[in-house]
C-alpha positions in Angstrom: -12.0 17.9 -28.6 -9.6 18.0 -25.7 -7.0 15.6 -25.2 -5.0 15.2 -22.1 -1.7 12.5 -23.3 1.0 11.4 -20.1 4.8 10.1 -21.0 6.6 8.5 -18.2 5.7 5.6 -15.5 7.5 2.4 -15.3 9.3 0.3 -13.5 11.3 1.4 -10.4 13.1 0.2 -6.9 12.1 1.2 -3.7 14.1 4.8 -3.3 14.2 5.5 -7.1 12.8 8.1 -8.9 10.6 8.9 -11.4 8.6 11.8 -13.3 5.3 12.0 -15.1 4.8 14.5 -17.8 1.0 15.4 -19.7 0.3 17.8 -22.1 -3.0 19.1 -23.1 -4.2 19.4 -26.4 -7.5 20.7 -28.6 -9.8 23.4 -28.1 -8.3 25.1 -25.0 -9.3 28.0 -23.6 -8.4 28.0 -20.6 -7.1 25.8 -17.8 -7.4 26.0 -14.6 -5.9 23.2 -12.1 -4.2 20.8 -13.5 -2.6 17.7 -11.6 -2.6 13.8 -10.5 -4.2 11.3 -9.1 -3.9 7.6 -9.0 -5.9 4.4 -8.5 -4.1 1.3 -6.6 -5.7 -2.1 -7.3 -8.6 -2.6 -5.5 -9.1 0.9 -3.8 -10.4 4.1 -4.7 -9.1 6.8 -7.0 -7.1 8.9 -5.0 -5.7 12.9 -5.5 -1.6 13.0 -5.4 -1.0 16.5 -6.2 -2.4 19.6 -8.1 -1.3 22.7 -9.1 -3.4 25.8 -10.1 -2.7 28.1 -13.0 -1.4 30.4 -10.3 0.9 28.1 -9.5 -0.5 27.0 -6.3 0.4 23.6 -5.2 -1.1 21.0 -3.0 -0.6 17.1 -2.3 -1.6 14.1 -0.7 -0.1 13.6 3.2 1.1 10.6 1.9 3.5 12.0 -0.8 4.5 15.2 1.0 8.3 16.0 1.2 8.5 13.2 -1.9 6.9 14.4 -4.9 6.9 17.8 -6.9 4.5 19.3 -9.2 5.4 21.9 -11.9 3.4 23.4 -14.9 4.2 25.2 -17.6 1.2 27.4 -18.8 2.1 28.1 -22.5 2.7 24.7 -23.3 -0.2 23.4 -21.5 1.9 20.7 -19.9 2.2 19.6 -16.1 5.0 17.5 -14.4 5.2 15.0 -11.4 8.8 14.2 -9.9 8.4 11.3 -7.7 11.4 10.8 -5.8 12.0 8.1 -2.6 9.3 5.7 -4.4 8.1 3.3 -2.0 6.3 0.3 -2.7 2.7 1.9 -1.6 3.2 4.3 -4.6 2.6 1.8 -7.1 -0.6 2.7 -8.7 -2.1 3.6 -12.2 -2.0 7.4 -11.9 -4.0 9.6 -13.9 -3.6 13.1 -15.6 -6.2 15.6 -15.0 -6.8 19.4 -16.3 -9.9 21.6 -15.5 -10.4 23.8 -18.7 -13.0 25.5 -20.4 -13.2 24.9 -24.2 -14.6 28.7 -24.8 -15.2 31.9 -22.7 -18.4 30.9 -22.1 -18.4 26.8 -20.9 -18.6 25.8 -17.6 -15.1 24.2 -16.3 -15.0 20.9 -16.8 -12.2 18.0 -15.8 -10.9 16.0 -18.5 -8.6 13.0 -18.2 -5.4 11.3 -19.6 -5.5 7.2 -20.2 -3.3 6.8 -17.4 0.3 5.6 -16.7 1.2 2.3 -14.8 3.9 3.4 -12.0 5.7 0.1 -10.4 7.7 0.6 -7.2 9.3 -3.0 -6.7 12.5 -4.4 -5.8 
């Protein structure tokens, strides 16, 4: 059993900041990307960042120059800082982690419950 659980989110103004945390937890043995998306009423569920175990980063055009993404490989725990929010940001936005449970299983994504992010003045 692998579960995937995300502190932060909230409530912000246009030009605020905020940062997302998850940690993984359960039968682990290995991950390899880990990262964000988020889903915006009515539209589809979009990437926002990822990082790989290697620590290779890449985002969304859209967030570019605005967010960060760290991860901490012992702990098992990635990070989002969101800084210059704007009101397009607002979205429900979603850990994910690519692991494999054993040396043998095929990588697989599993997903937090999600974390309401509000940009509004």
């Amino acid at each position: 059993q692998v579960q995937l659980v995300e502190s932060g989110g909230g409530l912000v103004q246009p030009g605020g900041s905020l940062r997302l945390s998850c940690a993984a937890s359960g039968r682990i043995f290995s991950i390899n990307a880990m990262g964000w998306y988020r889903q915006a009423p009515g539209k589809q569920r979009e990437l926002v960042a990822a990082i790989t175990s290697g620590n290779n980063a890449n985002f969304a055009d859209s967030v570019k120059g605005r967010f960060t993404i760290s991860r901490d490989n012992a702990k098992n725990t990635v990070s989002l800082q969101m800084n210059s929010l704007e009101p397009e940001d607002t979205a429900v936005y979603y850990c994910y982690a690519e692991l494999r449970t054993d040396w043998s299983s095929v990588p697989k994504a599993y997903w937090g419950q999600g974390t309401q992010v509000t940009v509004s003045s």
